[in-house]
N, C-alpha and C positions, 0 to 999 in steps of 0.2 A: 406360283404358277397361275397363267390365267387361258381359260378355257373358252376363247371365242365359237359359242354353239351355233352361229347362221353364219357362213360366210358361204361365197359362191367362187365357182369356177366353171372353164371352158375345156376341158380336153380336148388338146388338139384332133384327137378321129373322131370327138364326137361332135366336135362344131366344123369339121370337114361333111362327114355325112351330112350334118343338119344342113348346111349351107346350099349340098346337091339337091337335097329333098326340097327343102323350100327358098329359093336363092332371094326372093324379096321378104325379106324379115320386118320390113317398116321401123315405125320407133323404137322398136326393144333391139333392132337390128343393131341402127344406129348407133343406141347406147353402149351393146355390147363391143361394137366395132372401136369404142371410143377412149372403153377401159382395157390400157396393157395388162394391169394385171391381173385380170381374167384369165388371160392366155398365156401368158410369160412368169414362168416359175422364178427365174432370176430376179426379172422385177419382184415378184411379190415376197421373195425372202428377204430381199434389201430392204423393203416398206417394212417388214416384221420384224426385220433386227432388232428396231430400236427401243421394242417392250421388253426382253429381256427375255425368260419362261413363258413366250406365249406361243399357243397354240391355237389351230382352227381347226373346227370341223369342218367337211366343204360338203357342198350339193351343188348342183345342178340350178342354175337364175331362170328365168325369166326368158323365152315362151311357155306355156304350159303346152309338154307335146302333143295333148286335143285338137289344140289350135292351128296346126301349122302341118299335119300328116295324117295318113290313112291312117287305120287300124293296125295294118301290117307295120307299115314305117316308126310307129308309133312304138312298137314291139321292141321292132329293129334297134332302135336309137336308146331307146329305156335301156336295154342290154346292154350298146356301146358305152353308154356313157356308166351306167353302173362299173363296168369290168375297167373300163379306165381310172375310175375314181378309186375302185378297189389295187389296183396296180401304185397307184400314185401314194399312197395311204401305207402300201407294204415298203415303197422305196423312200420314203419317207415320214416315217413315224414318229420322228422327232418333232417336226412341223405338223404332219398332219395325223391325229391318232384316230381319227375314224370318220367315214364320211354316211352322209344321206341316201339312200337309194332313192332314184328317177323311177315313177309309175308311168304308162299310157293308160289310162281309163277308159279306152273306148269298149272294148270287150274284157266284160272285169275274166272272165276264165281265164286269158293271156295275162291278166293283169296280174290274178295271184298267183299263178306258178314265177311270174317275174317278181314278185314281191318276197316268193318262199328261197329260190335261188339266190336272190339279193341279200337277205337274213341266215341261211343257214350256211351257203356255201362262198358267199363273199366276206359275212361278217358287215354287214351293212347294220348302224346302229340306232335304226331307224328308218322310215319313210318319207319324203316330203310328197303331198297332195297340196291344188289350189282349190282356193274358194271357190269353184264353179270348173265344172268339168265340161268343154263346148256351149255351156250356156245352161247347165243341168246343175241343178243345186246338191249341194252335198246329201242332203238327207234325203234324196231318192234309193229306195230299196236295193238297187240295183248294186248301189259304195259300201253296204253294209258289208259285207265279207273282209272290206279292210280293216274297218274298225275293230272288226271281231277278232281277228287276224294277231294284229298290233297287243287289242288288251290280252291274248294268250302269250305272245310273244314277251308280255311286259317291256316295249318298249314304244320309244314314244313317237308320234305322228308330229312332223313340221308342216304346218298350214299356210303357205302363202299365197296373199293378196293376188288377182288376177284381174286385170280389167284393161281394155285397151281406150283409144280416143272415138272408136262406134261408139259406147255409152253415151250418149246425149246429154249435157247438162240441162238440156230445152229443149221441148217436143219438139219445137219447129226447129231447130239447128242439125244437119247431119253427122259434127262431129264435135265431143269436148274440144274447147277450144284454154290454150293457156297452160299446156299439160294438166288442167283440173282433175282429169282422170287419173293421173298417177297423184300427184299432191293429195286429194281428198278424198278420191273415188277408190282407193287402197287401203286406207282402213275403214270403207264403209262397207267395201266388201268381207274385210275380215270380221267387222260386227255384224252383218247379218249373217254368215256362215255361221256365225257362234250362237245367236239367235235361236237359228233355224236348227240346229244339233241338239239346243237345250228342249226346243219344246217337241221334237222330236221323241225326246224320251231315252238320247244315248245314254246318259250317264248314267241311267236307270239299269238299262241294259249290261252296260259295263263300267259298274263303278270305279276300277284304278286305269281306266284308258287313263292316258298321257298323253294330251295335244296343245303345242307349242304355238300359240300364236305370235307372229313376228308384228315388231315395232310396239309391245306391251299392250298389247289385246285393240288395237286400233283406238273405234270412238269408246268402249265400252266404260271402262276405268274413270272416265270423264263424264259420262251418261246415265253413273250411276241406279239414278230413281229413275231415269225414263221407260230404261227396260225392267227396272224394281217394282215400282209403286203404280209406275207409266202402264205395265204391262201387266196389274193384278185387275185389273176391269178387262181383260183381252174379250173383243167382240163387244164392247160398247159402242165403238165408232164403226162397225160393221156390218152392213144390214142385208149383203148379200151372200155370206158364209156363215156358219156358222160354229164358233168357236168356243160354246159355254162348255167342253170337256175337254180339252187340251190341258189347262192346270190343272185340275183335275186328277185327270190320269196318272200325272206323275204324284212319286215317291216323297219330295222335299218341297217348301217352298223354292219357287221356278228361282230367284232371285240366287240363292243360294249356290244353285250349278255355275253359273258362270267364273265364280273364284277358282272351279276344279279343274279349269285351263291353267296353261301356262302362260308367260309372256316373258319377252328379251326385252333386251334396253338399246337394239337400235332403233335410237330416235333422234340420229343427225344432230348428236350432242348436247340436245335439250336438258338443261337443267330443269326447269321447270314442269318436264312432266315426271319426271321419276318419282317425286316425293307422292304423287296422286297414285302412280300404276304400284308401286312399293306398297304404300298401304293399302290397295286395293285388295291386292294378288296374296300379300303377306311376302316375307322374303324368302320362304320355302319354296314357292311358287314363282320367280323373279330367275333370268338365269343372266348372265352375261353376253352380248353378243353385241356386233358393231354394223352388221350388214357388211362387210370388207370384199369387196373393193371399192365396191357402189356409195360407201360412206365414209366419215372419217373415222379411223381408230384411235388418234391421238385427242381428236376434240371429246369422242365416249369415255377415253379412262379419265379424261379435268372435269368433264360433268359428273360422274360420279363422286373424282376424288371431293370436289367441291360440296359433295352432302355431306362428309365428314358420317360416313355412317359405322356404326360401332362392329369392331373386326370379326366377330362372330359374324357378319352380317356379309359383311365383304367376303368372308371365304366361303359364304354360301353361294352369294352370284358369282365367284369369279370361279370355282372349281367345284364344292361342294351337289350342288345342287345339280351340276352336268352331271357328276357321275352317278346321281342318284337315279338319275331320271335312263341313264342310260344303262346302268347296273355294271359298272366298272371304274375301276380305280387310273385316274393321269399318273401316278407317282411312275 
């Protein structure tokens, strides 16, 4: 069996609402407009036949609902799409054994009664949040109640990359140009998310959280010593903060938290980075996932297969390690 943990979908009433709420979506519109099977179940069981025992979890893609509606609508839509995902999950279990709950972050009080109804009374196996909530960094005081939330709940938080083409790749340019901001500007946001949570002091706080970073922890796994060795002088290069107790403060050396993430292995079929994020992460830590629809699933099981890694190894990312993380059994 194999247990693809990221994959995305549209429910139809909830990409109806969204579409009324905000009827100009821009690029992420586009994109979604672009893939059938987002939205067409048929299509997407025809694309999954051909792995044999595979399964997906599904969430909610890309806007993050900060971005695109009120507080209220924000509410509204987190609901729709939770109760349809939970519907689609009950009428199809074979295909889909459990999906994501959708957050709106804009008033955390609405946010964790939709988080506690998503969890207890949908059976939602988990939460996805993005790196940056309207332009507010995870580790503002105000997101802690989910974190808190999740490590009582023991289960785990999905973190995806947020960034649109306003990010400037150049002061003087109004917009990334070259889709820069999704190609590179999406796993830099997942490393500074991760960053900013380590020095934060979460894991401190709640040492068995569970947060799943998509596409194998971005730049991180690759940047090894920048944020290791890079970031044991923090406030040398700084002269107008001041940052001589942040390491400090924390419990372990800082370098050490960052392996206490997760990371998946969509990464657009890349061979070449799995051997770095695997050893990085450890394969406890490593789950299986394709990003589907948004990527390929037949190019992620030949990059895999192509590492020839030893079958202990493989049934931890392909099912083991889902069910651990999510505290239940695929059989």
């Amino acid at each position: 069996m194999f247990v693809d943990i990221y994959t995305h979908i549209f429910p139809a009433d909830f990409y109806k609402r969204m579409s009324e709420i905000a009827p100009k979506l821009g690029n992420i519109g586009k994109r979604m407009q672009s893939v059938t099977e987002v939205h067409d179940l048929d299509a997407r069981f025809r694309a999954m036949d051909p792995f044999g025992d595979y399964r997906q979890i599904i969430s909610l893609p890309n806007p993050p609902l900060e971005d695109i509606t009120t507080p209220e609508q924000g509410i509204e839509l987190a609901r729709i799409g939770n109760d349809t995902m939970a519907e689609m999950v009950e009428r199809n279990s074979d295909r889909f054994p459990g999906f994501v709950a959708a957050l709106a972050m804009h008033s955390i009080d609405e946010t964790m009664d939709e988080l506690h109804r998503a969890v207890r009374d949908l059976g939602a196996v988990g939460v996805q949040i993005f790196t940056n909530v309207g332009g507010r960094p995870l580790d503002h005081a105000d997101f802690e109640p989910v974190f808190a939330a999740m490590a009582d709940y023991d289960l785990p938080i999905w973190m995806h990359p947020a960034r649109t083409s306003d990010m400037t790749d150049y002061a003087a340019e109004e917009k990334s140009r070259y889709e820069i901001w999704w190609a590179l500007g999406w796993p830099y946001e997942t490393s500074v998310a991760m960053v900013r949570l380590v020095l934060w002091g979460l894991f401190d706080r709640y040492p068995k959280i569970k947060i799943l970073t998509h596409h194998l922890g971005g730049m991180i796994p690759y940047f090894e010593e920048r944020v290791g060795a890079g970031l044991a002088v923090l406030g040398a290069r700084t002269s107008d903060e001041d940052y001589s107790e942040v390491l400090s403060s924390l419990k372990r050396p800082h370098g050490e938290y960052f392996k206490m993430f997760y990371g998946d292995t969509a990464m657009f079929g890349s061979s070449s980075a799995f051997p770095t994020g695997i050893d990085y992460f450890g394969p406890d830590h490593v789950v299986f996932s394709t990003d589907a629809p948004f990527a390929p699933v037949a190019e992620t099981f030949e990059s895999l297969k192509r590492m020839e890694l030893e079958a202990g190894v493989q049934k931890k990312l392909y099912k083991e390690n889902a069910e651990r993380l999510m505290n239940r059994s695929f059989d």
